[in-house]
SEMI-58087 format. One record per atom (N, C-alpha, C): x, y, z. Coordinates in steps of 0.2 Angstrom, whole numbers, plus 5000, padded with zeros to 4 digits. Atoms other than C-alpha are relative to their C-alpha. Example, Ala and Ser with C-alpha at 12.3 -4.5 7.8 and 13.67 -1.06 7.14 Angstrom:
500449945000;506249785039;500450065000;499649944999;506849955036;499650055003;
This chain:
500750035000;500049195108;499949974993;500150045003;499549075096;499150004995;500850005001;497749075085;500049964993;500250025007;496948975072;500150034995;500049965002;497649025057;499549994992;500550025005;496349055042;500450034991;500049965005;496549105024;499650064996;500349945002;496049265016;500050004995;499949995007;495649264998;499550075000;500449945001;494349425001;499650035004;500249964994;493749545010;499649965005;500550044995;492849465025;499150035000;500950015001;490849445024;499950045010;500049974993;490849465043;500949995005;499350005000;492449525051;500249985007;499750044996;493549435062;500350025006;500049994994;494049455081;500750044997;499249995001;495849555082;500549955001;499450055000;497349445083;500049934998;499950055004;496749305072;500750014995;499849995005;497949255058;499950004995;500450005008;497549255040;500749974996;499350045005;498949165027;499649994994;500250005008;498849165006;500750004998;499450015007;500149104996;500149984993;500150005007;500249164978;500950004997;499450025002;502049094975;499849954993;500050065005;502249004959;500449955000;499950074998;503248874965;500550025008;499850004994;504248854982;500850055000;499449975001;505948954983;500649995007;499750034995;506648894999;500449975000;499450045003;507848774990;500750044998;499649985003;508448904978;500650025004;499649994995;510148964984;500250064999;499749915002;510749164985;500650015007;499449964996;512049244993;499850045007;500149934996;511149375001;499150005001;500850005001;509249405006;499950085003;500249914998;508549595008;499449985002;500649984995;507349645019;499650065000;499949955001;506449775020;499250025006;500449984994;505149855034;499950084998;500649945004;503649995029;499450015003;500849994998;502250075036;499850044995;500150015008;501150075020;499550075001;500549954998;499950215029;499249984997;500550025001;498550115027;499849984991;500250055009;498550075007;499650094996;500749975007;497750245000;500550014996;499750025008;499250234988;500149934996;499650085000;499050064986;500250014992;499750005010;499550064964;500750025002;499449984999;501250184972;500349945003;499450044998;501650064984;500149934998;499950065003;501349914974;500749994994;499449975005;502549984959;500850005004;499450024995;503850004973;500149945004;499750074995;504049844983;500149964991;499850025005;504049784964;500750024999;499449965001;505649884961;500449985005;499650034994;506349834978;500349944999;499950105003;506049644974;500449995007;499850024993;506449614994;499849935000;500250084999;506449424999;499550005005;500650004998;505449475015;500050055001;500349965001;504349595017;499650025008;500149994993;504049685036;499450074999;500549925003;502449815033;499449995004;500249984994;501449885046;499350054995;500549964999;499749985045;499749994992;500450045006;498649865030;499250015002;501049964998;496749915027;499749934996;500550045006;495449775021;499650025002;500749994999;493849835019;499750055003;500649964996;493749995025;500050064993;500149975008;493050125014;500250075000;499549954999;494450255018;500449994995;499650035006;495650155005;499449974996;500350045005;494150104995;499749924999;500050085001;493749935002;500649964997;499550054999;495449854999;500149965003;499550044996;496349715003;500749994998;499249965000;497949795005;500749925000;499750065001;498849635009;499849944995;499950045005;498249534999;500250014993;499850015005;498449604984;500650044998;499249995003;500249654986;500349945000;499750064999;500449464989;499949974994;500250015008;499649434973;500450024996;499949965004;500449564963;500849995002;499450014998;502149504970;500349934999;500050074999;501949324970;500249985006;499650014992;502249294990;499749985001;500150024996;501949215003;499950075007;500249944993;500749315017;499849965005;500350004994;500549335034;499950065004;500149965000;499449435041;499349995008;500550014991;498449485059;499950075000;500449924999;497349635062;500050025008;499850004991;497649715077;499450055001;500649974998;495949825075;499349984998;500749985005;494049815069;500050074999;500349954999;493849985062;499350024998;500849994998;491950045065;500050044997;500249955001;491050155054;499650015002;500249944996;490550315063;499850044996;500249915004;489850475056;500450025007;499849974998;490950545069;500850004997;499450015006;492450475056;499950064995;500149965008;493050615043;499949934996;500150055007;492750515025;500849984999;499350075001;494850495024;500249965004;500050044995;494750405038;499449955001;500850014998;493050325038;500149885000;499850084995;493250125045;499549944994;500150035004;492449975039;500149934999;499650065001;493449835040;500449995006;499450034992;495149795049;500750014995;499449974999;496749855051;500649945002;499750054998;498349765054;500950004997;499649994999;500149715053;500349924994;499950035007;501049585038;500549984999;499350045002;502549465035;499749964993;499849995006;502849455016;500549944998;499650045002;503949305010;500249974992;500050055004;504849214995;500049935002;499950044997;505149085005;499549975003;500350064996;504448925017;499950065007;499949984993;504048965034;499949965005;500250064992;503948845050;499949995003;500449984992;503048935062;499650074996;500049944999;501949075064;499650025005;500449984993;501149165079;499950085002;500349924997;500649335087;500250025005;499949994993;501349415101;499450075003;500349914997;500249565109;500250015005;499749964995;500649685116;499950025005;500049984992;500849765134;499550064999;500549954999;499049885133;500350055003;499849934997;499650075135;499550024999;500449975004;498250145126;499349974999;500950035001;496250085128;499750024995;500349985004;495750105112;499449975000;500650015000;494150015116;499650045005;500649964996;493350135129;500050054995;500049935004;493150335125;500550004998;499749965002;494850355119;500150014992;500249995005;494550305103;499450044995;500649955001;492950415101;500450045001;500049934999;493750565108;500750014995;499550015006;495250525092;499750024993;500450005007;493650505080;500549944998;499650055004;494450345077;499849945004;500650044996;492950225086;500449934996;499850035001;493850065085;500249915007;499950074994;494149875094;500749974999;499350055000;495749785098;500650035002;499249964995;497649845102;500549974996;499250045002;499449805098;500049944999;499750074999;500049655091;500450014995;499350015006;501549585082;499849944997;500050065004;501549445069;500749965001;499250075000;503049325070;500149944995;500050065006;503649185058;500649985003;499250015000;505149085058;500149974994;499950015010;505649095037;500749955001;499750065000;506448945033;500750044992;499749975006;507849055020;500749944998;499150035001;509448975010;500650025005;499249984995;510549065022;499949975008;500250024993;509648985038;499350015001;500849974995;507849005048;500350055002;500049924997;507649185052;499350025004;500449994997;506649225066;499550074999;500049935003;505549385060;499450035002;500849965000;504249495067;499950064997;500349945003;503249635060;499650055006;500349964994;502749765075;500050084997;500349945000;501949925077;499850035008;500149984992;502050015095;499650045000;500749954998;500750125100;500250075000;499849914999;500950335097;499850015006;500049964993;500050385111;500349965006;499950014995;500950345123;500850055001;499350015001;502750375131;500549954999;499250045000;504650315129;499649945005;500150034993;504150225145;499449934997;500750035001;502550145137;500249964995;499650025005;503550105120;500549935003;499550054996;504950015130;499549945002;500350044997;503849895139;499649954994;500350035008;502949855119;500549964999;499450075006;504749795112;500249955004;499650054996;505149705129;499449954997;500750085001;503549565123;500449994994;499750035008;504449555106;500749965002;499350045000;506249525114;499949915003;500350044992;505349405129;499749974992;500350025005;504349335113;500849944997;499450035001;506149295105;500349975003;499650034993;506849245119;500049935001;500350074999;505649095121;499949974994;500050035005;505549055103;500849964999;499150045002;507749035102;500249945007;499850054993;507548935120;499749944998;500450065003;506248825112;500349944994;499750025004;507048785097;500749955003;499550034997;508848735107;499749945005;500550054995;507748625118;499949934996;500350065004;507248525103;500649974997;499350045003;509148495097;499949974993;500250035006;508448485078;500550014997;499449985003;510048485069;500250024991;500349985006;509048515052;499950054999;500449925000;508448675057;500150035006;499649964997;509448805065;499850104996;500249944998;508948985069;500850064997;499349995001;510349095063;499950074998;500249934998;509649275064;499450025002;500849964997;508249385072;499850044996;500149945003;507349515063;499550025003;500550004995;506349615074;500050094994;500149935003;505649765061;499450044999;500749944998;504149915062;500150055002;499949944997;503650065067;499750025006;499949984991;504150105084;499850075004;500249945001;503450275082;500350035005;499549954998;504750365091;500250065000;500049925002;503950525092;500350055005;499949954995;504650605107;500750034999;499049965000;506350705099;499650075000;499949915002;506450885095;499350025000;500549964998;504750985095;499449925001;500550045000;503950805094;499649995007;500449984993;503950825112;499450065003;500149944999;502950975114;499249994997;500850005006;501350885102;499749985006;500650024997;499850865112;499649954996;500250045005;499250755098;500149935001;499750074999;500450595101;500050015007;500150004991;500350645122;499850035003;500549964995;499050745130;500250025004;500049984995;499050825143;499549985005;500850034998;497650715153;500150065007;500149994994;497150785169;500249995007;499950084993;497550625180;500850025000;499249985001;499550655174;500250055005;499849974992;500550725190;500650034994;499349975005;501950845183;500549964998;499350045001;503250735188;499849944994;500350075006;502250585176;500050054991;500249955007;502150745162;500850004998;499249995001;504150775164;500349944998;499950065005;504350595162;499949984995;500249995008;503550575147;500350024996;499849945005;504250705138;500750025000;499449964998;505950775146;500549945003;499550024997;506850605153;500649974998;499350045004;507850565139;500450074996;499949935004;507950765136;500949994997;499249995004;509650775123;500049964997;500050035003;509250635116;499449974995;500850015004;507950575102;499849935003;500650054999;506850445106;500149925001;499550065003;507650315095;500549995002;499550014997;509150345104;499949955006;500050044993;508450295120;499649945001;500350085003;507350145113;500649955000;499450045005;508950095104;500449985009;499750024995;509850095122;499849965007;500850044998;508250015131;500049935000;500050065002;508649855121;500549985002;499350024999;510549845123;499849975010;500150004991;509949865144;499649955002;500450094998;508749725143;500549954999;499550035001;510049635135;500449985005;499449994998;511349675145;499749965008;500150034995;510249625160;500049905000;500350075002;509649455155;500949975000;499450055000;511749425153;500250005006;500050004996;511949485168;499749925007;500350064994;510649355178;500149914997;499850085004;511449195167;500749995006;499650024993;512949225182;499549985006;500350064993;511649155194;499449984999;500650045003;510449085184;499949954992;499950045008;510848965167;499250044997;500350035003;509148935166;499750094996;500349945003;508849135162;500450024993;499649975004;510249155151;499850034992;500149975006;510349255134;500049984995;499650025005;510349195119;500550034997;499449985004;511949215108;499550064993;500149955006;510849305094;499750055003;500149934998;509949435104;500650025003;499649974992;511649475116;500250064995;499949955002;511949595101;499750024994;500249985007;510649625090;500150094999;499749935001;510749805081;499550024992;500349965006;509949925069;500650054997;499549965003;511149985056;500050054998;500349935003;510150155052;500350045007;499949944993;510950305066;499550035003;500550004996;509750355077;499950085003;499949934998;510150545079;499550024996;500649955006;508850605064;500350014996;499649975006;510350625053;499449944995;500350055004;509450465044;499150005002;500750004998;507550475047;499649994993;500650035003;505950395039;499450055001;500949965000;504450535046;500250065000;500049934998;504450705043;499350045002;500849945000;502850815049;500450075004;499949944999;502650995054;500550034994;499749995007;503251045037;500750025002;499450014999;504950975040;500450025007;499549964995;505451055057;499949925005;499950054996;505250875065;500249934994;499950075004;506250725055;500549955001;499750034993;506650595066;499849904997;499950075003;507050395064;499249965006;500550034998;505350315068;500049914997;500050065005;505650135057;500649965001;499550004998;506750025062;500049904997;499650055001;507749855057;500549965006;499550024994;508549745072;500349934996;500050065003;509249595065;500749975005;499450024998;510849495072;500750014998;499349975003;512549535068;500749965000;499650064999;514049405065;500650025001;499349994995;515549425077;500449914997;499350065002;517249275073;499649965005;500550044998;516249185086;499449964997;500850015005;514549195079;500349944994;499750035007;515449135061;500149945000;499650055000;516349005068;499349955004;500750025001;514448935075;499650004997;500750005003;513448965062;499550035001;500549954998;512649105067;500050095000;499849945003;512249265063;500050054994;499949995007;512149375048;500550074999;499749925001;513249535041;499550024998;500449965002;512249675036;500450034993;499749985005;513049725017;499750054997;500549945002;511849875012;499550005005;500649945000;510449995017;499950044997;500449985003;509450085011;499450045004;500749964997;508150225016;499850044992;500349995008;506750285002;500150085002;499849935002;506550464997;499350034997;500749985005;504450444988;499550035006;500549984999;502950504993;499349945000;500550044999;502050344994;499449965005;500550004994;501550345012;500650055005;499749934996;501950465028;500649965000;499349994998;503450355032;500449984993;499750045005;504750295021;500449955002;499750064999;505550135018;500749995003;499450045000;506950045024;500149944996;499950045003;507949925018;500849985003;499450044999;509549785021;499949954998;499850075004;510449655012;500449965007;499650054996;510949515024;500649954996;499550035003;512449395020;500149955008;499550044994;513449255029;500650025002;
């Protein structure tokens, strides 16, 4: 979906519907000319900014070309009235883009570290040009506009959305979203979230081919957030991230919780994507016009997906599980020999205390 996009230089006076854009760029001159080898990436849920001074220090140290970060405060006065994105864009000299995916409402039924005010939301960070930009939302699992937002203490309007660009890099266009899936729900509910981002890409790399611009070529995906992937080891068992409503029939509780039993979560997301994939190649034997594109038939996240590598720890360490995720395209002697595709050369997972997850990171190359 597509929305007028506005500029943000400070907090909103009166604040804005969810899934507007906002864009600011405090670049000192353009960089999409210069020419590098290599572009890093990096994907963070920032937990709302009450570190903002930590995690501004840190992406300074990173020095990522884009910048994939999930869960930014303006204006609520939890983080102190902030505007979380923007002034990492300042303080980095970037290029921002940015779409709130809530109003949060202050309640006296909010504790004070949580207390609303403003608006919430999701962030694509750039040295670079960009193209395009737009918003997908997401598949509603979760009503946060009726009572379930009250009975959360977390009184709020709006739902999942993804941000999307297509960064105009030295190495190629790189198609890029920033998403954040919904915790309450299940696997089940999650899946259906990333199908809008693939179905999103899908129509963006068909769109482009359609045009035959042979200036401007698309030449990986980066699909990065947090996929909240909380249903592994005792995650299954919170009542916190999946109720026990009432309405839920055993069998719809066993589902939830137990039908991926033996594997983590991430595993079964991670194989969710490969089967959508796999489908879409499937229906290209008797249908052109549905076929795959070359850059999603094997996109991949380089981080293992078992919890040996994980970004969330809670319940004092007894659950720590890969919830943060990087997808990008990966280049096979084919790919190579078209122009498409990138290697992954590094990653990187962080180790601070700057917010509940921690970062990731990957260097691409040709």
């Amino acid at each position: 979906m597509n929305k007028l996009k506005k500029t943000i230089w400070e907090v909103p006076k009166e604040l804005t519907s969810p899934y507007d854009i906002y864009t600011s760029d405090f670049r000192q001159s353009s960089t999409d000319t210069k020419q590098c080898d290599k572009i890093k990436v990096i994907s963070w849920n920032l937990e709302r900014g009450y570190k903002k001074d930590d995690i501004i220090t840190e992406l300074k140290n990173i020095d990522a070309d884009i910048l994939i970060l999930q869960e930014l405060d303006i204006g609520c006065e939890r983080t102190n009235f902030i505007n979380l994105p923007l002034e990492i864009a300042k303080s980095l000299s970037l290029s921002l883009i940015f779409v709130p995916e809530f109003k949060e409402f202050s309640s006296p039924i909010r504790p004070k570290s949580n207390q609303g005010g403003g608006i919430h939301g999701n962030a694509l960070l750039t040295k670079f040009n960009y193209s395009k930009i737009f918003s997908v939302k997401h598949t509603p699992v979760f009503d946060w506009n009726e009572d379930k937002g009250m009975s959360y203490q977390e009184p709020r309007e709006g739902g999942r959305v993804a941000v999307g660009a297509i960064i105009d890099t030295p190495l190629g266009q790189i198609l890029t979203y920033s998403t954040h899936l919904e915790p309450f729900g299940g696997c089940k509910q999650r899946q259906a979230q990333i199908d809008d981002v693939l179905k999103s890409a899908q129509d963006e790399l068909s769109q482009q081919q359609n045009e035959s611009n042979i200036n401007k070529k698309i030449v990986s995906i980066l699909i990065g957030g947090d996929f909240n992937t909380m249903l592994s080891g005792i995650g299954r068992l919170s009542f916190y991230f999946l109720p026990l409503q009432p309405t839920l029939s055993l069998n719809s509780i066993k589902q939830r919780r137990l039908h991926h039993f033996g594997h983590t979560e991430a595993e079964c997301l991670d194989q969710h994507i490969r089967s959508w994939v796999q489908g879409k190649i499937d229906k290209k034997q008797k249908d052109d016009d549905n076929a795959i594109h070359p850059l999603l038939q094997n996109i991949t996240d380089p981080f293992n997906k078992n919890g040996s590598e994980w970004t969330y720890s809670a319940y004092n360490g007894l659950f720590q599980h890969k919830l943060d995720f990087i997808y990008y395209s990966p280049q096979n002697e084919y790919d190579r020999k078209q122009g498409l595709g990138l290697r992954c050369i590094e990653k990187n997972i962080g180790t601070g205390k700057e917010s509940d997850h921690q970062f990731i990171t990957i260097s691409l190359a040709l």
